[in-house]
Each structure stands twice: as C-alpha cells, then as structure tokens.
C-alpha positions, -999 to 999 in steps of 0.1 A, spaced: -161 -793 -220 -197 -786 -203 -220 -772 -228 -226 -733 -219 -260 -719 -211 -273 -683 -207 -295 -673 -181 -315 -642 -170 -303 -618 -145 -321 -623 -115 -315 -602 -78 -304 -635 -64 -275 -629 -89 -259 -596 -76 -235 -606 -53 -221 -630 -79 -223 -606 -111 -203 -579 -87 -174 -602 -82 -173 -614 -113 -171 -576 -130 -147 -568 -98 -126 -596 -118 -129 -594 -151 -107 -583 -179 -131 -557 -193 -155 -546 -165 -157 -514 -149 -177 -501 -120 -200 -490 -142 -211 -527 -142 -217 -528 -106 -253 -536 -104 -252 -507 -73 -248 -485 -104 -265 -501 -131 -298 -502 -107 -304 -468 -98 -322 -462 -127 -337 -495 -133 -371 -477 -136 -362 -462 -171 -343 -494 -184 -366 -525 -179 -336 -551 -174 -327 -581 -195 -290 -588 -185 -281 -620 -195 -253 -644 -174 -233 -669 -192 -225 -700 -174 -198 -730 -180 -213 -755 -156 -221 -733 -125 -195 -706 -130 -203 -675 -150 -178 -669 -178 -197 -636 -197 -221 -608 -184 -241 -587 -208 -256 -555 -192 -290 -550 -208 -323 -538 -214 -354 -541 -235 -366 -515 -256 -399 -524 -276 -383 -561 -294 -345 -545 -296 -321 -557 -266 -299 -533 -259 -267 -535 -245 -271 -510 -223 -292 -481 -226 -283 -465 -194 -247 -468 -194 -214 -453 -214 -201 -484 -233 -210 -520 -230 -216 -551 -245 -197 -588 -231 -180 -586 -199 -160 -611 -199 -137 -634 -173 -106 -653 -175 -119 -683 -187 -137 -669 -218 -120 -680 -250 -126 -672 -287 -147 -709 -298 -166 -699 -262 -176 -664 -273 -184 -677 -305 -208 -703 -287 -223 -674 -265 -232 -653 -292 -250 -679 -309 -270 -688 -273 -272 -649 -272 -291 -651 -307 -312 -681 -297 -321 -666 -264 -333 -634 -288 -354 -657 -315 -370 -672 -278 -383 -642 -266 -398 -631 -300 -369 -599 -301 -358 -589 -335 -326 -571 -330 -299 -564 -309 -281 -530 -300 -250 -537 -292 -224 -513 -273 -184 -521 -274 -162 -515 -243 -132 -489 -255 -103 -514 -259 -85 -484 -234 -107 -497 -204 -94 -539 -208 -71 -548 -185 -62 -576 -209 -70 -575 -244 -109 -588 -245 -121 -583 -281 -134 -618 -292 -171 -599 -291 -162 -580 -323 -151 -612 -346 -183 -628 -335 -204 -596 -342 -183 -602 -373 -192 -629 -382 -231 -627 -376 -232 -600 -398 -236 -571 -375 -234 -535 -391 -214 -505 -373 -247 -481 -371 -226 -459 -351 -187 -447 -343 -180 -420 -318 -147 -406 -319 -129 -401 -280 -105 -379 -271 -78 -392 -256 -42 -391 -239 -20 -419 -234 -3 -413 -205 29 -430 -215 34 -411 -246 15 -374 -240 11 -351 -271 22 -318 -265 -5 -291 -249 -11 -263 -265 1 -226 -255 -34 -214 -251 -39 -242 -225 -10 -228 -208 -20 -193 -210 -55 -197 -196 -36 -219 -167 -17 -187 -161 -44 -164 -162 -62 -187 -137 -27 -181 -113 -25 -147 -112 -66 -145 -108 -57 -162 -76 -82 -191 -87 -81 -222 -68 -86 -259 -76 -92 -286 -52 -115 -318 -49 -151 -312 -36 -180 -328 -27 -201 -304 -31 -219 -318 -61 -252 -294 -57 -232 -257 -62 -209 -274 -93 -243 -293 -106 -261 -253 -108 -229 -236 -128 -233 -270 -149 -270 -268 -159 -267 -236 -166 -238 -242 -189 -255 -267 -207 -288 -249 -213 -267 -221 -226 -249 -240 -252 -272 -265 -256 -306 -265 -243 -310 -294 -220 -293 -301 -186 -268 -330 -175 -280 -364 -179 -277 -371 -143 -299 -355 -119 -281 -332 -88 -294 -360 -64 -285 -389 -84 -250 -381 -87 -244 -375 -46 -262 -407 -46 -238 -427 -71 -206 -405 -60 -217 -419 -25 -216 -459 -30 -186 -451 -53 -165 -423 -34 -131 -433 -50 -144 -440 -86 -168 -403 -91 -148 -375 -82 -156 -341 -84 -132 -314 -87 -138 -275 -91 -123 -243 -96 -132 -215 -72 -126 -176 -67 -136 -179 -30 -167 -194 -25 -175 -192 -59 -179 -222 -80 -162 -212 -115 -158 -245 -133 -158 -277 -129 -152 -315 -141 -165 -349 -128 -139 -382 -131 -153 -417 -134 -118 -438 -125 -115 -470 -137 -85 -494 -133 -68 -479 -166 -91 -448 -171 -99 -414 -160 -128 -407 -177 -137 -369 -176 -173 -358 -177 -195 -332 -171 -167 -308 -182 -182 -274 -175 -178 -235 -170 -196 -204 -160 -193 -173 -185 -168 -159 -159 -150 -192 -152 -143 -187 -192 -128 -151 -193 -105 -163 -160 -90 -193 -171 -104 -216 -149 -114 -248 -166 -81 -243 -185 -67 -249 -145 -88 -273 -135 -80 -295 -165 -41 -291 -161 -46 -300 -121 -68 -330 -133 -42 -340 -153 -11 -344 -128 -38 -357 -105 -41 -388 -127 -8 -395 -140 -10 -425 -123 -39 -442 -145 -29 -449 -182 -55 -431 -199 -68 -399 -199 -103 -395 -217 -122 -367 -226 -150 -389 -237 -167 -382 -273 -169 -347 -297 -192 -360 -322 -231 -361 -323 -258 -380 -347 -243 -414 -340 -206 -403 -347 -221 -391 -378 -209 -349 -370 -181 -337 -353 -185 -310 -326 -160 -289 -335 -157 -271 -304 -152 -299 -281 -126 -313 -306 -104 -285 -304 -107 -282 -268 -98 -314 -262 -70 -322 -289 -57 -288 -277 -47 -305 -248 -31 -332 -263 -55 -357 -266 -59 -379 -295 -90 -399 -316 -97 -435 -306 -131 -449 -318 -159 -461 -296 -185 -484 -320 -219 -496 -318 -234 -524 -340 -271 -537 -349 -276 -572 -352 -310 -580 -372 -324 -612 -356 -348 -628 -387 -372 -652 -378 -363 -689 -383 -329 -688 -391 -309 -708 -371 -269 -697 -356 
C-alpha cells in the first residue's frame, strides 16, 4: 500500500476537493469550497487533503485560530470527510499524519467538530475511535432535535391547533426568495429574544442561497404581503436541516410558524431526516427550554452532535 501523506489546501485544489465531497460518504454542500470561502476573511484557512498516491482519500475543513486548528470555525459540523477508499488502519494513519502535521507547525491543540451520523450516506465514523484513541476529551455535546422520517413521533395538539388557527386566519405558506423582507421579521426576532441578529448577514445568504438554489430554501408565511414567519432549509442528501426558525409577535398570536412548520414538513418527506438543529447553549452544557419544547412538540427527538479537544504536547511522538 502507498504510504499516505497530508497536504495543505491550496486554490489549485478546488475543483478536486468539490468532487471529492460531491462523492463522499459524509460530505455535505456545506463542504463545497463555494460555501466554505465566502467568509474566508474571518477564518484564515488550514484545510488539510489526505492523499493515497495521487488520489485524495480524507478532507478536513479547517482554520487556525491563535495555535488551535479547528475543524471548522465557520461551518455547522465537521471534522474528516471521508471517500470510499478510507478504511479504519487508514484513518488511524491520517490522524497520526494529522498530529505530526500539528507538532510541524508549532500548533498545540486541535478543535475538532463531528459530522451528525444522520448526514452519512454510509456509516463513516472511524474519526471517533481514532479521536479515541489519541485521548481526545468531549469538551462539548449539543443535543439536535430530530424526526426520523421512517418512524415519526406523534405531533402535539397544540401544533395542530396553531396550524388551524393559521387556516382560518387565511395565512399562506409558500417558498420565497425573498430573503431581505423574511431576514427583517428575523433580526428583529432575535434581538427580541436574544439580543444579537442571525449569523448570516441579509446579503450573504441571497449570495449563498444563489450558488446553492436547491440546497437553501426559504419558505414563509404571509397574511398578504406581509411576512409573518419564516424558516430557512439547508437540504442535504439525507437531511433537512431547519434554520433560522423565526416569528413576528403577530406571526405568534396567528399560528403561523405552527403552519409553516407542518407545510415544511410534508414538503420534505422525501429526505430521511428532519432536523431542528440544537436547543442547548454553553457547549451543550444548558438546555433551552423553549426551543426544546417547541421542537419535541413536534415530534422530534434528541440525537447528539459532539466536539472533542485534542492537546498536542511537544515532543511526543503518534
């Protein structure tokens, strides 16, 4: 077998890490480097490429941050994207170049982001026995909210009452791509509840829901004109990923994310998951409560999405 080596991400490299996360068993457009670029001025990159002769077998999406490498800063989950070819003694081998390559470039710990086991198209967890078995430490377990598709837990009555209310309101749902009136009811939702505005800008999601028009989705709930509620949908292969899940004070009273949830959820009866994304805060550490009930009330159920350190110490070898 031909000894594997690690490289840097370079440019050069994009056309060849997109196909490779196009066809991988864990990879999601979120890896597309059209995504992972557009804010490449707040994560100084430091995605590593792991090659078996000439052919990639792994990609880690990362970034530096002081000595730490993390895996990645500006994106949902990460960690090893891995191909067909990647076997268990290989990942082991990878995470020990991945060490060396750290102790070379004087870093002294690694942050390292798992990808939800819901996203795999085949089951790709040897990252976790060889975090294992370098003595990496959970530092951090957020709990998602989520429905299997092929076995739904019942929604509650409340759901379904606010979906009626919504009817006979004479609310409407429908798909939209008007980001900029659902992005003002958002903000203003957030700084409400919680003092800060979405993590995408207005301009950067028309600008990421543009290169990926089937994979962002925005859908909304409307009394006329006016914008109610709303919810954003990352699609993946396996995944509908719900975010920016949001609601004027009116939109509330009337019922209308209650609507635009149900409609979301025939709309996507075709992937196999359903996630509401996390309800905790603090590094998985407190529950939001709120956000928990909302979305269990729906059905939805925990899986867990963890995050490890890995202390690099100087002159040890892998």
């Amino acid at each position: 077998m031909t000894p594997l080596r690690v490289l840097r991400y370079a440019p050069e490299h994009e056309t060849m890490w997109n196909e490779f996360v196009a066809a991988s068993r864990n990879g999601t457009f979120l890896f597309d480097r059209r995504y992972m670029d557009y804010h490449a001025d707040r994560f100084p990159d430091h995605s590593l490429i792991v090659f078996d002769d000439d052919q990639p077998v792994a990609l880690l999406p990362a970034h530096l941050q002081g000595a730490t490498l993390v895996s990645h800063g500006g994106l949902t989950y990460g960690g090893f994207v891995t191909g067909a070819r990647m076997s268990l003694p290989a990942m082991h081998r990878s995470f020990e170049l991945l060490v060396h390559h750290l102790r070379e470039n004087a870093l002294s710990q690694l942050i390292y982001k798992t990808v939800p086991h819901i996203y795999h198209r085949q089951p790709a967890e040897e990252d976790r026995h060889a975090l294992f078995l370098h003595g990496a430490r959970v530092h951090r377990r957020d709990v998602l909210l989520v429905i299997d598709n092929e076995e739904r837990g019942a929604t509650q009555e409340r759901r379904r009452r606010g979906v009626r209310k919504a009817s006979r309101g004479g609310l409407t749902v429908e798909e939209s791509g008007d980001f900029a009136a659902y992005w003002h009811v958002l903000t203003e939702n957030l700084q409400s509840k919680y003092g800060c505005g979405p993590v995408h800008s207005v301009e950067e999601i028309t600008l990421l829901a543009g290169r990926f028009p089937q994979r962002i989705r925005l859908t909304i709930c409307r009394d006329g004109a006016r914008v109610l509620a709303g919810v954003v949908v990352f699609a993946s292969d396996r995944v509908a990923h719900l975010q920016y899940i949001g609601s004027s004070a009116e939109g509330r009273e009337r019922g209308a994310l209650d609507a635009t949830v149900d409609w979301l959820l025939e709309a996507w009866r075709g992937k196999r998951y359903f996630d509401f994304g996390a309800a905790t805060e603090e590094e998985g550490r407190s529950l939001n409560n709120g956000l928990l009930e909302f979305k269990e009330s729906w059905g939805a159920r925990t899986i867990v999405h963890d995050f490890y350190t890995l202390d690099i110490r100087a002159g040890e070898r892998p």
